[in-house]
C-alpha positions in Angstrom: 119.1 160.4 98.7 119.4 157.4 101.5 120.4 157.5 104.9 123.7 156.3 105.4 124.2 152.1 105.6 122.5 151.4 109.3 121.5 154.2 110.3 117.3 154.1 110.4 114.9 156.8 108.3 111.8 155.9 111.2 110.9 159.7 112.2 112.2 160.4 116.3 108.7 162.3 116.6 105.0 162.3 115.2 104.4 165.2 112.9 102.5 168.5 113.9 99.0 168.6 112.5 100.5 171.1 110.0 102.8 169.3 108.7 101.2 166.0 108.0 98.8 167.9 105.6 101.4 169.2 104.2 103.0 166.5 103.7 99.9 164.2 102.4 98.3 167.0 100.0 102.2 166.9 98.3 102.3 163.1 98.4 98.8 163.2 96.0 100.2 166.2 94.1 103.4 164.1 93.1 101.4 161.0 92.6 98.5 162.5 90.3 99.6 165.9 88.6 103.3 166.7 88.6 104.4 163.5 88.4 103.3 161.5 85.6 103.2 165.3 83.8 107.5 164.7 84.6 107.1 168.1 86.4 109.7 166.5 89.7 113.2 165.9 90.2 115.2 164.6 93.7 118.2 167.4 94.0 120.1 167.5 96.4 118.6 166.0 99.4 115.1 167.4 98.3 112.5 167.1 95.9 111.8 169.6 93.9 107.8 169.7 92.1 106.1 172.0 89.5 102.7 172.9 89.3 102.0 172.7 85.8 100.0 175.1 84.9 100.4 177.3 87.7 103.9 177.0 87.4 104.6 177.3 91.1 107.7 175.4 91.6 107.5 173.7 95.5 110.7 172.4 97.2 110.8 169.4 100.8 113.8 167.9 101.9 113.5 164.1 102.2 114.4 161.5 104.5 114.7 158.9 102.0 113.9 158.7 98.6 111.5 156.0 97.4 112.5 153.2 94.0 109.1 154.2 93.1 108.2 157.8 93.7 106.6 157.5 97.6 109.4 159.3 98.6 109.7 160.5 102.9 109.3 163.9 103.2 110.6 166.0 106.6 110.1 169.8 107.6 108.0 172.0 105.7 107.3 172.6 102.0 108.8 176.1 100.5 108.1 178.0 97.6 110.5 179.5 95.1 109.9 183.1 94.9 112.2 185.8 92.9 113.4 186.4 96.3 114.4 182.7 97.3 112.5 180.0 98.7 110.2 180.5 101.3 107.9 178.6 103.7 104.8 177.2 102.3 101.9 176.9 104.8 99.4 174.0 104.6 96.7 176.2 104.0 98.5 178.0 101.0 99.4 174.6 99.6 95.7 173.3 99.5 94.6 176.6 98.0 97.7 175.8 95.3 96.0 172.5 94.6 92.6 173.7 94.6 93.5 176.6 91.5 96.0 173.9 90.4 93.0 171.5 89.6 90.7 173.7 88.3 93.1 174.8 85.8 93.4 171.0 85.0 90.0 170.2 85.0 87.9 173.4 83.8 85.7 172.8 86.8 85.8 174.1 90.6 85.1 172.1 93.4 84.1 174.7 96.6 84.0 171.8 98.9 87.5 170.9 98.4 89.3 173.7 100.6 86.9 173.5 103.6 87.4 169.7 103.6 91.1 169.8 104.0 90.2 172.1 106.6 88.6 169.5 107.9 91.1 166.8 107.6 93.6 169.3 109.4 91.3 170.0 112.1 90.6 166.0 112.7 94.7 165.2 112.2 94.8 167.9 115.3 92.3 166.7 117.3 93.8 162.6 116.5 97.2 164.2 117.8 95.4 165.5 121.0 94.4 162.7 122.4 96.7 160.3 124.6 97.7 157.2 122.5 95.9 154.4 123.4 97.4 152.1 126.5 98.1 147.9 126.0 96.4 145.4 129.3 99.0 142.8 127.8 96.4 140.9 126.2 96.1 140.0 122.1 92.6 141.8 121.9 94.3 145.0 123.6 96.9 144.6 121.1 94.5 144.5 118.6 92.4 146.9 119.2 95.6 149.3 119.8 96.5 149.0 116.1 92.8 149.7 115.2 92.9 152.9 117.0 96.4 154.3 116.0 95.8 155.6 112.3 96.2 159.0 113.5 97.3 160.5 110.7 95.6 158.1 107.9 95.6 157.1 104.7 98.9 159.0 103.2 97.3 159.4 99.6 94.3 160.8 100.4 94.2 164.6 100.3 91.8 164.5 103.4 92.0 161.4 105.6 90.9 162.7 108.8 87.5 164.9 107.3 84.0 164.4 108.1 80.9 165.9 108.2 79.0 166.5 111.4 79.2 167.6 114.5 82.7 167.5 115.9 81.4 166.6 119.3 79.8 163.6 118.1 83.1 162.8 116.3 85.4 162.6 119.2 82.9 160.4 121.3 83.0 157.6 118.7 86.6 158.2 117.0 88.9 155.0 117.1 92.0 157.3 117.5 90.0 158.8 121.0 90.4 154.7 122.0 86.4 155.4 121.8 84.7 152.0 123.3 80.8 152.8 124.1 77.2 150.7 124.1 75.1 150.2 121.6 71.6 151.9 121.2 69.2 149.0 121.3 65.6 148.9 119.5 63.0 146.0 119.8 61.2 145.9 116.2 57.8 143.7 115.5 59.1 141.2 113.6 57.2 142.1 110.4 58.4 145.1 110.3 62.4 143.6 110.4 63.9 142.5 106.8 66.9 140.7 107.6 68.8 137.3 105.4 71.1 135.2 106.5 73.3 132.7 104.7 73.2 130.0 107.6 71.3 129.3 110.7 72.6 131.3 113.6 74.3 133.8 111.8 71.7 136.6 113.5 72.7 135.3 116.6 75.4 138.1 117.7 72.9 140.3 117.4 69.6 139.0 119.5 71.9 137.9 122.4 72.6 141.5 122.6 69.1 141.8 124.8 66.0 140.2 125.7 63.0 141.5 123.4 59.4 140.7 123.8 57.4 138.4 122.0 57.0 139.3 118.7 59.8 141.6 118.3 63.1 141.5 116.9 66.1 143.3 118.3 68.2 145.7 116.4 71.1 147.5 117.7 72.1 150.8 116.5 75.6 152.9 116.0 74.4 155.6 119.1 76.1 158.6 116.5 73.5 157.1 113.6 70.5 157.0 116.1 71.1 160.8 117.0 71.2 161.2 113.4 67.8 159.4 112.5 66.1 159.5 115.6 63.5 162.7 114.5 62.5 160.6 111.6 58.7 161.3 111.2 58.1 157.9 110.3 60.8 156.7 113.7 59.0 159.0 115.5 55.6 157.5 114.6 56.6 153.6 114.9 57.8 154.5 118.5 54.8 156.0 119.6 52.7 153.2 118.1 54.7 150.5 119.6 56.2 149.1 116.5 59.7 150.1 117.3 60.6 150.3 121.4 63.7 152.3 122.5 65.0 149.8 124.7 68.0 152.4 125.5 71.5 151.2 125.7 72.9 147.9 125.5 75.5 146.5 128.5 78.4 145.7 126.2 81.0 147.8 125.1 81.9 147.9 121.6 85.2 149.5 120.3 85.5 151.6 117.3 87.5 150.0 114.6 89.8 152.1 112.1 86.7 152.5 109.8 84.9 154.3 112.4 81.8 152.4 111.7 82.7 148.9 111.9 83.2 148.0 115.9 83.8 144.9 117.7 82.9 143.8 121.0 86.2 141.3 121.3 83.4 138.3 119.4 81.8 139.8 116.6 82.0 142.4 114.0 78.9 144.7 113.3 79.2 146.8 110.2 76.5 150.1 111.3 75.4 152.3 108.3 76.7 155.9 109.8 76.0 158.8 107.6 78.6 160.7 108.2 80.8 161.8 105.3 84.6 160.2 106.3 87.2 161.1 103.6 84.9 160.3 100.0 82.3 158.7 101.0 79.3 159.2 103.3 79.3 155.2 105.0 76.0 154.1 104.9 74.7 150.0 104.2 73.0 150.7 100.6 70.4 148.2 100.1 72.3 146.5 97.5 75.9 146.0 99.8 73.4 144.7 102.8 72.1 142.1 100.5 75.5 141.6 98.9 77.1 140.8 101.7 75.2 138.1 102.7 75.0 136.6 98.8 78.8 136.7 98.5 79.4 134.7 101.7 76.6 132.1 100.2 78.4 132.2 96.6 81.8 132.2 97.9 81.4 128.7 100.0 83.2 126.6 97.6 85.9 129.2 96.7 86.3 129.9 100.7 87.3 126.2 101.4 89.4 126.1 98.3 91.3 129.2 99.2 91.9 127.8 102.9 92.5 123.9 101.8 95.4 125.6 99.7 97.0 128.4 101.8 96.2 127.4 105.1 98.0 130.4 106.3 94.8 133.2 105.0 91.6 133.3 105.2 88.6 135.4 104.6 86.3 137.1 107.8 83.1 136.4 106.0 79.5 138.3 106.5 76.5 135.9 107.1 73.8 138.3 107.7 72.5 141.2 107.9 69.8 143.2 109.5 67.7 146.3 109.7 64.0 148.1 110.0 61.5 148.0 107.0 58.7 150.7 107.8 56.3 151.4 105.4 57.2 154.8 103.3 55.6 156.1 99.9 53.8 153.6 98.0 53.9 151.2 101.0 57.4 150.4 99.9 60.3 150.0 103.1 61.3 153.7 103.8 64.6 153.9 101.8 66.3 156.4 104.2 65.6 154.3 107.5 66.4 150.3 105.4 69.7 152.1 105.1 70.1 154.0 107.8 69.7 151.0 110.5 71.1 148.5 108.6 74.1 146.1 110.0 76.1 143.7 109.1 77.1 140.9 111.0 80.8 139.9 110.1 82.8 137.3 112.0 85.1 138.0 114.7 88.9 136.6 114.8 88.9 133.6 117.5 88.2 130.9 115.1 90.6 132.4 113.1 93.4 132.7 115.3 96.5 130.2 115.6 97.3 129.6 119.2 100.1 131.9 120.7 99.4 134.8 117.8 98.3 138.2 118.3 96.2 139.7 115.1 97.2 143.2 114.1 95.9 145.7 111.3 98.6 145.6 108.8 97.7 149.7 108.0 99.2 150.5 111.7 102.1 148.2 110.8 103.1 149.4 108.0 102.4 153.2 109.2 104.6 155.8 107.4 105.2 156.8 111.6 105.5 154.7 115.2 101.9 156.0 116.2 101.5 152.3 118.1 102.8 149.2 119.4 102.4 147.2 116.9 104.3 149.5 114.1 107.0 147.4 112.4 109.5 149.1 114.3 108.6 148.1 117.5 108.0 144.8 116.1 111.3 144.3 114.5 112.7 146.5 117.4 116.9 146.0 117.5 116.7 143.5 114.1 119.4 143.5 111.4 118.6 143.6 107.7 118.7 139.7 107.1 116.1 139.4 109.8 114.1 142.5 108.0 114.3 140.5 104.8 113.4 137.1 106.6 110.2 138.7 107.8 109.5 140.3 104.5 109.9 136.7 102.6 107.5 135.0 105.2 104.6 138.0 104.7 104.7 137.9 101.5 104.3 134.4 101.4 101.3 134.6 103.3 99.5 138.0 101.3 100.4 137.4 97.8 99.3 134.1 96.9 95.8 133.3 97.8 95.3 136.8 96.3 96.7 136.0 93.2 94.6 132.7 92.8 91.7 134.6 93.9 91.3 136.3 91.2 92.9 133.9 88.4 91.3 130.6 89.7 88.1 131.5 91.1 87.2 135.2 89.1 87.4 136.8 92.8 88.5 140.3 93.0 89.7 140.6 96.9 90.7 144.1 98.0 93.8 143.5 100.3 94.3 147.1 100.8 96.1 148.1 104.3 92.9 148.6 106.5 91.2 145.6 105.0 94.1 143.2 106.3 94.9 141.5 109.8 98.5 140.2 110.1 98.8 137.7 112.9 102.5 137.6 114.4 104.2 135.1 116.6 105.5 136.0 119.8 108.4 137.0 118.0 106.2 139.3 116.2 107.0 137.0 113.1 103.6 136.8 110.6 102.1 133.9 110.9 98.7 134.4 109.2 96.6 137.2 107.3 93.2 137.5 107.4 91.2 139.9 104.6 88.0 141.3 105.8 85.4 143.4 104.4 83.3 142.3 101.7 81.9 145.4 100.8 85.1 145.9 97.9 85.1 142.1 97.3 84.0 141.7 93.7 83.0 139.0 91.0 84.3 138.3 87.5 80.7 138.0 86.0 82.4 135.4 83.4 83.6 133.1 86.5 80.2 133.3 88.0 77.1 134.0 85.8 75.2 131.2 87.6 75.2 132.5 91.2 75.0 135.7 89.9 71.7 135.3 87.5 69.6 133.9 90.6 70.4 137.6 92.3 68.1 140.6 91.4 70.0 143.0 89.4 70.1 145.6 91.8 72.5 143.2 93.7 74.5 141.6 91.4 75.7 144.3 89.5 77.5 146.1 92.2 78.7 143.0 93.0 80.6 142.5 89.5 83.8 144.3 87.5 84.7 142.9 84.3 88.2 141.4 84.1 90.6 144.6 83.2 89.3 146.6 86.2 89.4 143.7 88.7 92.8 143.0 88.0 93.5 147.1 88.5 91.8 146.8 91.7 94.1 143.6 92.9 97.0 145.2 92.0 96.2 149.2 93.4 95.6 147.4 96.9 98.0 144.3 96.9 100.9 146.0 95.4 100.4 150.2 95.1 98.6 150.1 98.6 99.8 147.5 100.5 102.8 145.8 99.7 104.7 148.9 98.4 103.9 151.0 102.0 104.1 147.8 104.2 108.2 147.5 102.2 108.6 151.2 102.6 108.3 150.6 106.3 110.9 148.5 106.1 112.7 150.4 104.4 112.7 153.2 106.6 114.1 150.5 109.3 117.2 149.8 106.7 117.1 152.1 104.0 119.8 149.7 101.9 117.2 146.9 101.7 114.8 149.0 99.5 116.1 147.3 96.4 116.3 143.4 97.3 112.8 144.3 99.7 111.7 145.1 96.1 113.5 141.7 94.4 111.6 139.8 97.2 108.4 140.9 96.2 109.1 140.3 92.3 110.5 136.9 93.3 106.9 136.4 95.1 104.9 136.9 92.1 107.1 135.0 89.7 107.0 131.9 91.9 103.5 131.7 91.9 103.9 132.7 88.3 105.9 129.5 87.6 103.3 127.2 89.4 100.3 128.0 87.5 100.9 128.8 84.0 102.3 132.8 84.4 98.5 134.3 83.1 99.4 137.0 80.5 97.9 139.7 83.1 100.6 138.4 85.6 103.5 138.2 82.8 102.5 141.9 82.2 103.0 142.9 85.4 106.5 141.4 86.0 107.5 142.3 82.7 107.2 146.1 84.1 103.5 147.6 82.9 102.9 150.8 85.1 100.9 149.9 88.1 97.6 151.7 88.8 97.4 154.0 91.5 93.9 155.0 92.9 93.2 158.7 91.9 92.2 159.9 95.2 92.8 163.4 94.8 90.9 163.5 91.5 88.3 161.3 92.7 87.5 163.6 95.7 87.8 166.9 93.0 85.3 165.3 90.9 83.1 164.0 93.4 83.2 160.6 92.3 81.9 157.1 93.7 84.7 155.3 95.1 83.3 152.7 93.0 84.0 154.4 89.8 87.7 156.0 90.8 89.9 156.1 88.2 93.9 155.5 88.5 97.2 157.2 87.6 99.9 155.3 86.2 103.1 154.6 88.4 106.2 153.4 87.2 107.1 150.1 87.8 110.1 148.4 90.0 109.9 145.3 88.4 111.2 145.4 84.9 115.3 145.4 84.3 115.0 149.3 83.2 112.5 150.8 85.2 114.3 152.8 87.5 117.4 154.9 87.0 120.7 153.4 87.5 121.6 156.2 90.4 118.6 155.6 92.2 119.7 152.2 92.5 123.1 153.1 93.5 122.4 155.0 95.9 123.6 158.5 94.4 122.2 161.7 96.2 120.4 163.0 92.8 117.5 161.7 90.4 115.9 162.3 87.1 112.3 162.3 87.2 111.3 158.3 88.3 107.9 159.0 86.2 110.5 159.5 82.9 113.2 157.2 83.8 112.7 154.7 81.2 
């Protein structure tokens, strides 16, 4: 089903905590078990799911049916019963999933239930809280759209969990608006391991705070130092002198949408925080501290290519890093602390920045709900579908071409997902620029770069590699599965009839830079309509996997001729299953 022509499928109101779970544990249900086992169908205004080998057959009526399966959902999931259907509780619906899955998999996972319970509790909590207020300026703006993924990521079967103490959580969240100071030690410099890829890339953090003679300074995340600070061998540097608690710092730094990533308005720093959020518990390994500061040295050349060629990207890079080597077993740096304090200095927008542009996380853009100012609606506020398609062509000019010769010209693998990418609009809110950030998922095509990488230790270089077929699954799970495909459905809700040429726009992207360099056969495949991969993120979090190692469903594709049944593209009120029309 669509919304009749011009009338708008943006939800009137956030969803309750309930319902968002709900919601998101269905969205990963259709994505990674009923749908590609063809167990769905759109009926009548709703879609109907299986359960495979539960047989439990779930029913949600829909706000607008997606080309490719990512389909709105509104009001609550019911349950067919010999009695009718009745109303499925969010609760009921993870404990579906969890016997679902270890039906599927011949394995349990007793984590799984209590971290949705998490996730609900932290979507609650996110709801709570005021949403946060603009001062008129472009750093307010920005740091608005960092702080209004209340809901998150709409894939994940637990956005909103962590570990920890749920105190600690709400004083450091980004959707709390949580700004604070930073925890400031003064370590001898012998006992500091830090590297840097040019001089004065440490400077962000020793203008922080005047340290004595001899002495380095290192800031701490304040959540990470409560976390660490009864470390026997903490304790012991402190009372030796080695390390001094110079207590907190003077300048406010605001929590970003990855929690542990904040910016004081100049400079990123990237804290280790161990603190389970959704998979992973985000700590600086060793390896990614070091990595970050070879890939900004390795990527020089490709940097200044990139931006001599699109002048309208470019790449945040990360020239240093530091943290606190104290002597553990064996006389070898204490593991648990190397980690534990280590930062990473990344670089701020203002060089960045066009005059006259506002930067703006592209995840609270494209949001599936209005949760901020600088959602598509508000900026495309009153517009008619030619303007919708006008901005659509422009952003898409910007994303999907240095991306694209990223990885075909220069063997990089960039990972444009939503909360890796900074749009920077006009005053018309028109994009004007895109910034990708984050190197941590930034990988090498070891073919494209075996010199750079042979003079790394091999601790470093191979996280820092995939081989070719799994970097070009990662570019197109964030580019197109991620990011382009929610940004579009966005827009979509805005003017549901523009789904289909919003669609056309994006295959019209790809094929012009297709026609321009050569159309590589991994690029022919892809317009020729091979099934995209989707990050398994239910799966991975069952199976307790490294993000690193996640594996990927298979989605049907909108860009071959006979992809998609002829009534979705009409318009008509009921489907066949989109994972078997073919």
């Amino acid at each position: 089903m669509a919304p009749a022509p011009g009338r708008s499928a943006v939800p009137a109101r956030l969803p309750t905590a309930d319902e968002a779970v709900t919601h998101t544990l269905l969205n990963c249900l259709l994505r990674e078990v009923s749908g590609p086992e063809h167990e769905t169908a759109v009926i009548d205004g709703h879609l109907l799911l299986r359960l495979p080998r539960l047989g439990v057959l779930l029913r949600v009526a829909l706000r607008r049916t997606s080309l490719v399966g990512a389909h709105r959902f509104t009001g609550p999931v019911a349950e067919q019963t010999g009695s009718g259907w009745f109303e499925l509780g969010w609760r009921r619906l993870a404990e579906y999933a969890h016997a679902e899955l270890s039906l599927r998999t011949g394995a349990r996972n007793d984590e799984f239930l209590a971290q949705v319970d998490a996730s609900h509790q932290g979507v609650g909590a996110a709801l709570a809280v005021p949403r946060p207020r603009l001062d008129g300026s472009p750093l307010s703006a920005y740091l608005v759209s960092e702080q209004s993924l209340t809901l998150g990521h709409r894939f994940h079967p637990t956005p909103k969990a962590r570990s920890g103490d749920p105190a600690l959580w709400s004083a450091y969240a980004p959707e709390a608006a949580a700004a604070f100071p930073l925890r400031l030690l003064a370590v001898r410099e012998e006992l500091v391991v830090q590297e840097w890829a040019e001089p004065g890339a440490t400077d962000p953090l020793d203008r922080l705070h005047a340290v004595p003679a001899g002495y380095r300074l290192l800031p701490a995340h304040p959540w990470q130092y409560e976390l660490l600070h009864e470390h026997p061998s903490l304790r012991a540097a402190l009372a030796r002198g080695d390390v001094l608690d110079l207590g907190t710092g003077r300048t406010l730094f605001a929590a970003t949408a990855s929690v542990r990533t904040l910016y004081d308005g100049d400079t990123f720093l990237k804290f280790s925080l161990n603190v389970r959020i959704t998979n992973c518990v985000r700590k600086n390994a060793s390896y990614e501290l070091s990595g970050a500061v070879a890939l900004t040295s390795l990527l020089g050349p490709v940097l200044a290519d990139l931006a001599a060629r699109f002048p309208g990207s470019g790449i945040l890079r990360e020239p240093a890093y530091r943290s606190l080597a104290l002597p553990g077993p064996g006389g070898r740096p204490d593991l648990a602390l190397l980690e534990g304090f280590g930062v990473i200095v990344r670089e701020g927008l203002a060089s960045h920045l066009r005059p006259g542009t506002t930067p703006l996380l592209a995840a609270a853009v494209a949001d599936e709900y209005p949760t901020g100012p600088a959602h598509i609606s508000r900026l495309l506020a009153g517009s008619d579908p030619a303007s919708a398609l006008s901005w659509w062509r422009t952003y898409l000019a910007l994303l999907v071409p240095p991306v694209l010769a990223a990885y075909f010209d220069h063997g990089l693998v960039l990972e444009p997902h939503l909360q890796n990418v900074v749009v920077c609009v006009d005053a018309d809110g028109r994009p004007a620029r895109v910034l990708f950030r984050d190197l941590e998922g930034t990988k090498l095509i070891a073919g494209h770069h075996a010199e750079g990488l042979a003079g790394l230790p091999p601790e470093v270089a191979g996280p820092l590699t995939y081989d070719a077929e799994r970097g070009w699954d990662r570019v197109v799970y964030c580019l197109v599965v991620n990011h382009v495909s929610d940004m579009l459905a966005a827009l979509a809700d805005l003017h549901p009839e523009t789904e289909a040429a919003l669609w056309s726009l994006v295959r019209r992207a790809l094929e012009e830079y297709a026609d321009e360099h050569g159309c590589p056969p991994r690029l022919a495949a892809l317009l020729a309509g091979a099934p995209l991969p989707a990050k398994a993120n239910l799966l991975t979090r069952w199976e307790r996997t490294a993000d690193r190692d996640a594996g990927y469903v298979r989605l049907p594709s909108p860009f071959s001729d006979d992809a998609l049944p002829r009534d979705v593209l009409s318009g008509a009120t009921r489907t066949d299953d989109v994972w078997s029309a073919r």
